[in-house]
C-alpha positions in Angstrom: 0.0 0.0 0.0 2.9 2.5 0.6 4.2 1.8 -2.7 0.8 2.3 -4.7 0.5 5.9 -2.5 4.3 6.7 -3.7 3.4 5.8 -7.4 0.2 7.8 -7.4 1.8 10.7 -5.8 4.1 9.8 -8.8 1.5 10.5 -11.0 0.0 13.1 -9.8 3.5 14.9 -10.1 3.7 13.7 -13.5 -0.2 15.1 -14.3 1.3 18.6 -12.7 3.7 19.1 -14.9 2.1 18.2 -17.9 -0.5 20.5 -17.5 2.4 23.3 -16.8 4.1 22.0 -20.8 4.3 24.9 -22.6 2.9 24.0 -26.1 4.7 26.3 -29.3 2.0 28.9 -30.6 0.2 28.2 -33.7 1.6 30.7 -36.1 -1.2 33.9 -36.8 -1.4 34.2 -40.7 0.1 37.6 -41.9 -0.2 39.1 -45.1 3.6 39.1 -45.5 4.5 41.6 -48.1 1.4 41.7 -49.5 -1.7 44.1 -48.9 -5.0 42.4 -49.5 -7.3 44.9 -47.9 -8.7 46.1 -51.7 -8.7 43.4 -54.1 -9.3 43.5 -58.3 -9.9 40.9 -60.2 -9.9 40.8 -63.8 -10.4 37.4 -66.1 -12.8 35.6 -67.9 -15.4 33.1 -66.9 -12.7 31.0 -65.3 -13.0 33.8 -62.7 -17.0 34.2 -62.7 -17.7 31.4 -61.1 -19.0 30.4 -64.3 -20.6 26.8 -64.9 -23.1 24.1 -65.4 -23.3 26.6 -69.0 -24.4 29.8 -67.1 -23.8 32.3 -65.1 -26.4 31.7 -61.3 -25.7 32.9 -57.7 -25.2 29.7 -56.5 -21.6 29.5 -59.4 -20.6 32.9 -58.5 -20.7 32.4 -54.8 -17.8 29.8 -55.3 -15.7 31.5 -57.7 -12.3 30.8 -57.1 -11.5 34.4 -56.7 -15.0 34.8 -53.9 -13.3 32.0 -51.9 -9.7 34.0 -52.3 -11.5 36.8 -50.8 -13.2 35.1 -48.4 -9.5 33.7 -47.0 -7.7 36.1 -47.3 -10.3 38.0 -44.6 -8.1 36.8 -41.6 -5.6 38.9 -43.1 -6.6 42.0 -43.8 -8.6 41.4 -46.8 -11.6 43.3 -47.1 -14.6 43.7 -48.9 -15.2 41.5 -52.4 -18.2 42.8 -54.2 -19.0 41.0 -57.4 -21.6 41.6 -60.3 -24.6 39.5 -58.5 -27.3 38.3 -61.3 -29.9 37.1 -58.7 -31.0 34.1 -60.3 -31.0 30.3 -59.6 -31.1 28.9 -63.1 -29.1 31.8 -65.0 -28.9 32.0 -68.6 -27.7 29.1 -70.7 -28.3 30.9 -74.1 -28.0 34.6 -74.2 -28.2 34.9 -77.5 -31.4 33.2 -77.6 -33.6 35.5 -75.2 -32.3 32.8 -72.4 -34.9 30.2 -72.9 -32.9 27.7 -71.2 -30.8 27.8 -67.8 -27.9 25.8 -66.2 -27.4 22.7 -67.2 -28.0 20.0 -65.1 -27.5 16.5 -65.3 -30.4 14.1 -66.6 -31.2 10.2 -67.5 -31.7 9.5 -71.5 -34.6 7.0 -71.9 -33.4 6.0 -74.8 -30.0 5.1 -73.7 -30.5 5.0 -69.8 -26.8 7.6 -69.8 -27.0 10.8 -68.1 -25.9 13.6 -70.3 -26.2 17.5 -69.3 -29.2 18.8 -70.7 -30.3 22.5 -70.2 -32.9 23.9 -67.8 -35.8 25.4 -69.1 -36.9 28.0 -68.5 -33.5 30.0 -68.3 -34.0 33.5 -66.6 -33.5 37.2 -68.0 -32.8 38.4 -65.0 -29.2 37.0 -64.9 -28.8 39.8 -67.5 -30.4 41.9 -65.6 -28.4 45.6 -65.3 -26.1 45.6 -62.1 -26.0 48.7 -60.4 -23.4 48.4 -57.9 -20.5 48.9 -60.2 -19.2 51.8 -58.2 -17.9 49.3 -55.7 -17.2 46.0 -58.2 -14.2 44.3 -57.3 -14.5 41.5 -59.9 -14.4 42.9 -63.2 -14.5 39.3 -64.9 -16.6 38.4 -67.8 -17.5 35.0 -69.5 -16.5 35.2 -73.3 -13.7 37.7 -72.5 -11.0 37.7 -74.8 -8.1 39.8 -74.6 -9.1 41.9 -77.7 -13.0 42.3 -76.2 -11.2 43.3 -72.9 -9.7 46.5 -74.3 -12.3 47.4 -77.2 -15.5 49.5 -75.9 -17.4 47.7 -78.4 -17.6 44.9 -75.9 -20.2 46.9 -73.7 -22.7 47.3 -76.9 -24.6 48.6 -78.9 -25.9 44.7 -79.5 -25.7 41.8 -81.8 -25.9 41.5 -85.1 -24.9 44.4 -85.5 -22.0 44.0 -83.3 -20.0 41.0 -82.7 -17.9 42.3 -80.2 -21.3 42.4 -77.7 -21.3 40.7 -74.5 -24.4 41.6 -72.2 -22.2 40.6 -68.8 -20.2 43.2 -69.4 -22.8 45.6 -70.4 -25.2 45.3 -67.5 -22.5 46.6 -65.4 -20.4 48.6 -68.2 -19.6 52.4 -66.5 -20.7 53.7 -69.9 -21.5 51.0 -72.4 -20.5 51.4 -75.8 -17.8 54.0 -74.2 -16.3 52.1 -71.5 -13.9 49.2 -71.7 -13.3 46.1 -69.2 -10.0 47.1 -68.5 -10.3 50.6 -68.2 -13.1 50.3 -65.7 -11.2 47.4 -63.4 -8.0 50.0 -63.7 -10.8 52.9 -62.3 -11.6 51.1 -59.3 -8.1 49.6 -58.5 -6.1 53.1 -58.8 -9.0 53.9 -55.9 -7.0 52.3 -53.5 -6.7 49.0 -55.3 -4.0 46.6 -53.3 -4.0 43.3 -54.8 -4.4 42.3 -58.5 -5.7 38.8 -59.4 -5.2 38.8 -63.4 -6.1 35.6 -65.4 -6.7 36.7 -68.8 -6.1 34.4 -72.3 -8.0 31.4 -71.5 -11.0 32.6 -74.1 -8.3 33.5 -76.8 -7.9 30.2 -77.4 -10.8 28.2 -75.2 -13.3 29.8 -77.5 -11.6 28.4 -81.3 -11.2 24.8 -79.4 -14.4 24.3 -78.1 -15.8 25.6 -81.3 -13.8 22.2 -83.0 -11.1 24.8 -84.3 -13.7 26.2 -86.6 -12.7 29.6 -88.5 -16.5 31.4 -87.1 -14.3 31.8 -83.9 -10.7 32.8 -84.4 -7.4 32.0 -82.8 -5.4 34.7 -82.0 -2.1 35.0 -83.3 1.0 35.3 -81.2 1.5 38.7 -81.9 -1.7 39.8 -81.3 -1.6 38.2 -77.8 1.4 39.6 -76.4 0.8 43.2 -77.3 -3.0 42.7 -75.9 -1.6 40.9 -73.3 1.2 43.3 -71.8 -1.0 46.1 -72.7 -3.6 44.7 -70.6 -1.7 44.0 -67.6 0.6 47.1 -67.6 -2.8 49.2 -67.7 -3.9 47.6 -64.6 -0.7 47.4 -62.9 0.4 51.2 -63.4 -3.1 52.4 -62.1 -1.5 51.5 -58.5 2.0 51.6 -58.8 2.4 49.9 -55.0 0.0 46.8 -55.8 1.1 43.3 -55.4 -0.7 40.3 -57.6 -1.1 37.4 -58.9 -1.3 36.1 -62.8 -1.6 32.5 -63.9 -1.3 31.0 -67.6 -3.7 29.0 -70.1 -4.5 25.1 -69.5 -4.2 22.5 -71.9 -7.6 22.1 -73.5 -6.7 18.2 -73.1 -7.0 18.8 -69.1 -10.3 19.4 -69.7 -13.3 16.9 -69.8 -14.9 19.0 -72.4 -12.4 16.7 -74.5 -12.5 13.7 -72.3 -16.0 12.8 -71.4 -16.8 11.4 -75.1 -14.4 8.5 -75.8 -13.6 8.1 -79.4 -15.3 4.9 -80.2 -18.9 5.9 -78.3 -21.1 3.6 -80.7 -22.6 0.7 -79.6 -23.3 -1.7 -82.3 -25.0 -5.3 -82.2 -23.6 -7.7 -84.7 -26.5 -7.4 -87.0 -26.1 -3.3 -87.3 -22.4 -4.0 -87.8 -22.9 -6.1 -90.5 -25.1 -4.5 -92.3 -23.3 -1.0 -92.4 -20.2 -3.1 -93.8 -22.2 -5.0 -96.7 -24.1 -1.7 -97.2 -21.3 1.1 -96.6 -18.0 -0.2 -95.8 -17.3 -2.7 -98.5 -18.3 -0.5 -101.1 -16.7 2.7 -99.5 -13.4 0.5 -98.9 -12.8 -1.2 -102.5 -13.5 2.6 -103.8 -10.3 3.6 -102.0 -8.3 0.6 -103.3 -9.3 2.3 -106.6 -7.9 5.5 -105.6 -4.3 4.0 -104.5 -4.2 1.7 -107.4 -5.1 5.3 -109.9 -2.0 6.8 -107.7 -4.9 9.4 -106.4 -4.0 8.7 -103.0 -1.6 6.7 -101.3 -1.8 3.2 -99.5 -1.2 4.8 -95.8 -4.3 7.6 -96.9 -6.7 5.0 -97.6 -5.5 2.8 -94.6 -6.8 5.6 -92.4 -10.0 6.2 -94.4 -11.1 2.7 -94.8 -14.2 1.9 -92.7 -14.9 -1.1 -90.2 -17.9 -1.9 -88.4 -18.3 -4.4 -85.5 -20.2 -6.0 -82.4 -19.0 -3.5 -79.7 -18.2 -0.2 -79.3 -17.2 1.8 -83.2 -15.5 4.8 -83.7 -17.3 7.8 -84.7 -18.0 8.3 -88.5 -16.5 11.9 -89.4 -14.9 14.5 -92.1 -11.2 15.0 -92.2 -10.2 18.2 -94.2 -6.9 17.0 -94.3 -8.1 13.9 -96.4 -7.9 14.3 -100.3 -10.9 15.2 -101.7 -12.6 12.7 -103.5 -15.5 13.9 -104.9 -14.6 14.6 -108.4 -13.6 10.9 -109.1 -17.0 9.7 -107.3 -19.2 9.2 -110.7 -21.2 6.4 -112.4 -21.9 4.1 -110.0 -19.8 5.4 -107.0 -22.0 8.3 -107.3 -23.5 7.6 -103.8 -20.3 7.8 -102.4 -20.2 11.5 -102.1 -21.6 12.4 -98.7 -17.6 10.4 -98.1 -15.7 12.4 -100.3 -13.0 13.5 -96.8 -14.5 10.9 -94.6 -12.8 7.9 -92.5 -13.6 7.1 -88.7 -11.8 8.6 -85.8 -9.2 6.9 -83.9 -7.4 7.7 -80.6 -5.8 10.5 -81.8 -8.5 12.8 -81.9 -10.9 14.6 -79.5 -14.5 14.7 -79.8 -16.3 17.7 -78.0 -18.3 16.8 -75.3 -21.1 18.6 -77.4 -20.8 16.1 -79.9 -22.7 13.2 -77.6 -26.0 15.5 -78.3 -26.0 14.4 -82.1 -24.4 11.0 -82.6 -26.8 8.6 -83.4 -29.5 11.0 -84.6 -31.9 9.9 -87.5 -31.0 11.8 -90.2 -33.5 10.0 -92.7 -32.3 9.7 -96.3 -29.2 11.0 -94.8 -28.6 7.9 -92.8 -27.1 7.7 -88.7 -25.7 10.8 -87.6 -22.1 9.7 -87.1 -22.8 6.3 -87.6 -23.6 5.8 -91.7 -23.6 9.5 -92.2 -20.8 11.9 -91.2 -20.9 13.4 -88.1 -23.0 17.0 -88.0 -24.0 19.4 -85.8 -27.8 18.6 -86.5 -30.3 16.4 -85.5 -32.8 17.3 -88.2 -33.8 14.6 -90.6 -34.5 16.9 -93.3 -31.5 19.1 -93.6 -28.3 18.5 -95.3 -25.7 16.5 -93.4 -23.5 19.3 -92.6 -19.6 19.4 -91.8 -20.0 19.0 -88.6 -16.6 20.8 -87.9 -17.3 22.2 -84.3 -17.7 18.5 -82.9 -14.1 17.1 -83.6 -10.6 18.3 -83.1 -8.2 16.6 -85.2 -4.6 15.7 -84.3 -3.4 19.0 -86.8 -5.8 21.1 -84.9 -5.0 19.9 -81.8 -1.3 20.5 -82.6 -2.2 24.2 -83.3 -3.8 24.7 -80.2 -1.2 23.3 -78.3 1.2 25.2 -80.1 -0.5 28.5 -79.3 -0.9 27.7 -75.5 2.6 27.3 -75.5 3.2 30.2 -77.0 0.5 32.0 -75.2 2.2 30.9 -72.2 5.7 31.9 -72.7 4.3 35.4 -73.2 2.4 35.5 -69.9 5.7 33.9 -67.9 8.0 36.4 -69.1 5.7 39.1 -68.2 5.5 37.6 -64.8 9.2 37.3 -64.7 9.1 40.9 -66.2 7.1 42.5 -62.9 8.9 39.6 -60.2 8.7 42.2 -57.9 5.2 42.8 -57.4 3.2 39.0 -59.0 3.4 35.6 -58.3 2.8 33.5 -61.2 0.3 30.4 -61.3 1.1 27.3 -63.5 -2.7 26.8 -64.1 -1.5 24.1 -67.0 0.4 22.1 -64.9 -1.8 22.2 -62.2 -4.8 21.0 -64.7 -2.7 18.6 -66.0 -1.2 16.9 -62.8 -5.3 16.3 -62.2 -6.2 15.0 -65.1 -3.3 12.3 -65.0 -3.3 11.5 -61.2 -6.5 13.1 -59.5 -6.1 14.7 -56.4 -6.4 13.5 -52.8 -8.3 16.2 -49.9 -8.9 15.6 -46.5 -9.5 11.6 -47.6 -11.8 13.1 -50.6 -11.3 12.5 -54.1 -11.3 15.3 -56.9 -10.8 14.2 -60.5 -10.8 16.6 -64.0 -14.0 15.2 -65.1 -18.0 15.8 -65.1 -18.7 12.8 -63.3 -20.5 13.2 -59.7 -19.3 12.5 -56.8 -15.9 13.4 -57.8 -15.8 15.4 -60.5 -14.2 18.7 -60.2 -16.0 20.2 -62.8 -19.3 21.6 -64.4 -21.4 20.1 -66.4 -19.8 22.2 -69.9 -16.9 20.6 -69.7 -15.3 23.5 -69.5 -15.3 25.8 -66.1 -14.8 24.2 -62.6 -17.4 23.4 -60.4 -18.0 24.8 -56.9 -15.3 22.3 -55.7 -13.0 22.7 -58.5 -13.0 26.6 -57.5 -11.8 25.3 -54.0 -8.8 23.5 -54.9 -8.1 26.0 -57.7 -8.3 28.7 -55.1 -5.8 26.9 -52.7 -3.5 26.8 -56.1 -3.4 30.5 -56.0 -2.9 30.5 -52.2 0.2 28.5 -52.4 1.7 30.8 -55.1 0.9 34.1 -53.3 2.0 33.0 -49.8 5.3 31.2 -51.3 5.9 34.8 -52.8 5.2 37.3 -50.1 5.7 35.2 -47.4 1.9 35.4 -46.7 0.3 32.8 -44.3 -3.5 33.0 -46.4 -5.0 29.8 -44.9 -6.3 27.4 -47.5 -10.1 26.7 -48.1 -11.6 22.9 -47.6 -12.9 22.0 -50.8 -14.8 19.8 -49.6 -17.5 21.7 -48.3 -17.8 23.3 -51.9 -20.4 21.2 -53.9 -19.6 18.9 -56.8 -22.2 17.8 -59.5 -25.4 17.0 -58.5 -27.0 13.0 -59.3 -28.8 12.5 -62.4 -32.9 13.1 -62.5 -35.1 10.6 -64.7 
């Protein structure tokens, strides 16, 4: 017994002094170098909050640049008012009187797949006029390219008369038709502006690949792009001279599941189908091309790539190559009905089909035959039009090369304007950071974010295009790292995972 009380006096000693430990202090975030009491942001819809197709509260209360603002509170960052539309559903087609909203995902009960299909009615108030521009902090637009960012056009008068209209900028335009996106943002951040979030370039290229490279929406050319580029950001940064920022560069469009979602063989075909399309289509279409090499019209490895094959199981997507030789002249007499394939052959691994492709494939085109499937792919679903070209459903491996090219080039031009201001902006490898998840996925807090559509872990929208509420999160935490890693800031990150992903499919 006087051993146990010597042991728990022991302890009791022992309790003492651990409760006297002094634990080290958790460190209190700082701004560092920086001063985030007035931020400005400037961008496209990557900034917005922009997705599901529209622009709704519910996407602009998680825009990455929102959460920034919303970490950066605890220190010293103040108030972040953005263009509010009011609405639930937004505006899915603007330039159709918004007769649909977001989209949302929904069963096919044809198929049984969920695909994003539109919500009707879309609203007109998401276009409404804003009237707090006086104290806007985000001065991002969807559509915004760096030409429409400089050009007063941009804020009206409308379309078609003007192609350079885009009614988010106008309803909260300081003078629209006068006023210009940049020269507004550069109004309010040389009135005490502190902190510069600039993400400009994405739609100078976004826009010509999501259109399937198609001329109605140009690329612009590497000249064009660094003098709109370093005009745009010097404007900004010389309207407060003392401001720290942060810029990031373009993603790969391949990082994004607006070229992911639809595989390249998406047609399921029962052995019957298949052979019927190859004693109907393919075997005549085929010995045609033998034809060809044997005239010395085009060569063995041409026809190799053009020659059709149908089977039991999933086929590749029937489609138009402009790069093919045009065949059409030598398709007479009785190869006549060969014409609708003059530049056709099926697609293989190499290319990319638009996620807006999946809304057409398999259509009945009537006389015209299977949208994609006996009949080229198009961009309609109408039995009695025309099979069209379909060119804003497919990226080639030549366009896809061009693109890539650009964003390289793009790229080099926004890093060396980075490198050229060091002083005052950290710099954001938004490709890289796209790209890591898109080949590996990322892990937070035990939860799962991958670079596709797919609920319960997708990390974006349902365009394809724009991150979803949780995507925002972790692209948020992205710019986090690079601002505290340059002025030895301490901004906390957000949890992404109490940002919503994609809702389940409805019947």
């Amino acid at each position: 017994m006087r051993n146990s009380k010597k042991y728990f006096a022991l302890a009791l000693s022992m309790v003492a002094s651990a409760c006297t430990y002094d634990f080290p202090e958790t460190a209190e975030p700082t701004a560092g170098e920086a001063d985030f009491s007035k931020m400005v942001s400037v961008g496209s819809g990557l900034s917005t909050g922009f997705m599901n197709g529209a622009l709704y509260t519910a996407g602009q209360d998680a825009s990455f640049v929102n959460i920034l603002a919303q970490q950066m509170e605890v220190v010293g960052g103040g108030t972040f008012n953005q263009p509010d539309v009011n609405s639930e559903v937004g505006c899915y087609n603007p330039a159709a009187g918004c007769s649909a909203g977001r989209l949302y995902l929904k069963i096919n009960p044809t198929t049984g797949s969920p695909g994003p299909t539109p919500k009707i009615p879309g609203d007109m108030n998401a276009l409404a006029p804003f009237s707090g521009g006086a104290t806007l902090n985000n001065f991002a637009v969807p559509g915004t390219t760096l030409l429409l960012s400089l050009i007063p056009q941009t804020g009206g008068p409308a379309i078609p008369q003007n192609p350079a209209y885009n009614p988010y900028y106008t309803r909260f335009a300081s003078t629209p038709g006068v006023s210009t996106i940049i020269g507004d943002a550069a109004t309010q951040f040389g009135n005490g502006g502190t902190f510069l979030t600039f993400w400009l370039g994405n739609d100078d290229v976004l826009g010509y690949a999501t259109a399937g490279a198609s001329a109605a929406i140009p690329l612009t050319t590497n000249d064009d792009f660094n003098t709109r580029y370093n005009s745009a950001l010097s404007t900004m940064l010389s309207a407060s001279p003392n401001a720290k920022g942060v810029v990031a560069n373009i993603p790969d469009v391949t990082s994004l599941p607006f070229f992911s979602t639809v595989a390249y063989n998406p047609i399921p075909l029962d052995a019957a189908t298949a052979g019927a399309l190859t004693s109907q289509l393919a075997v005549n279409y085929n010995a045609f091309l033998d034809g060809m090499v044997g005239n010395q019209i085009i060569t063995a490895d041409e026809a190799a790539k053009r020659k059709l094959t149908y089977i039991a199981g999933n086929n590749p997507i029937l489609i138009n190559d402009e790069t093919l030789t045009n065949l059409e002249p030598y398709m007479a007499g009785p190869y006549a009905g060969l014409k609708p394939y003059a530049i056709a052959r099926q697609t293989t691994k190499n290319d990319l089909v638009c996620l807006t492709a999946g809304s057409y494939i398999g259509a009945n085109l009537g006389a015209n035959g299977v949208n994609g499937v006996s009949a080229p792919l198009t961009n309609t679903t109408n039995a009695n039009t025309q099979a069209l070209k379909g060119d804003d459903l497919i990226l080639i491996p030549t366009e896809i090369t061009q693109i890539q090219n650009s964003i390289s080039a793009f790229n080099g031009i926004i890093k060396t304007a980075a490198d050229g201001n060091a002083t005052r902006l950290a710099f954001v490898d938004a490709n890289a950071i796209l790209a890591s998840l898109k080949t590996k996925g990322a892990e937070i807090n035990g939860s799962t974010i991958t670079a596709s559509i797919a609920p319960p872990f997708g990390g974006f929208g349902l365009d394809g295009v724009y991150p979803n509420a949780r995507g925002n999160g972790y692209l948020a935490n992205a710019f986090i790292d690079a601002i505290n890693t340059k002025f030895k800031s301490s901004i906390p990150h957000c949890n992404p995972n109490n940002f919503a992903g994609n809702e389940l499919p409805v019947p």
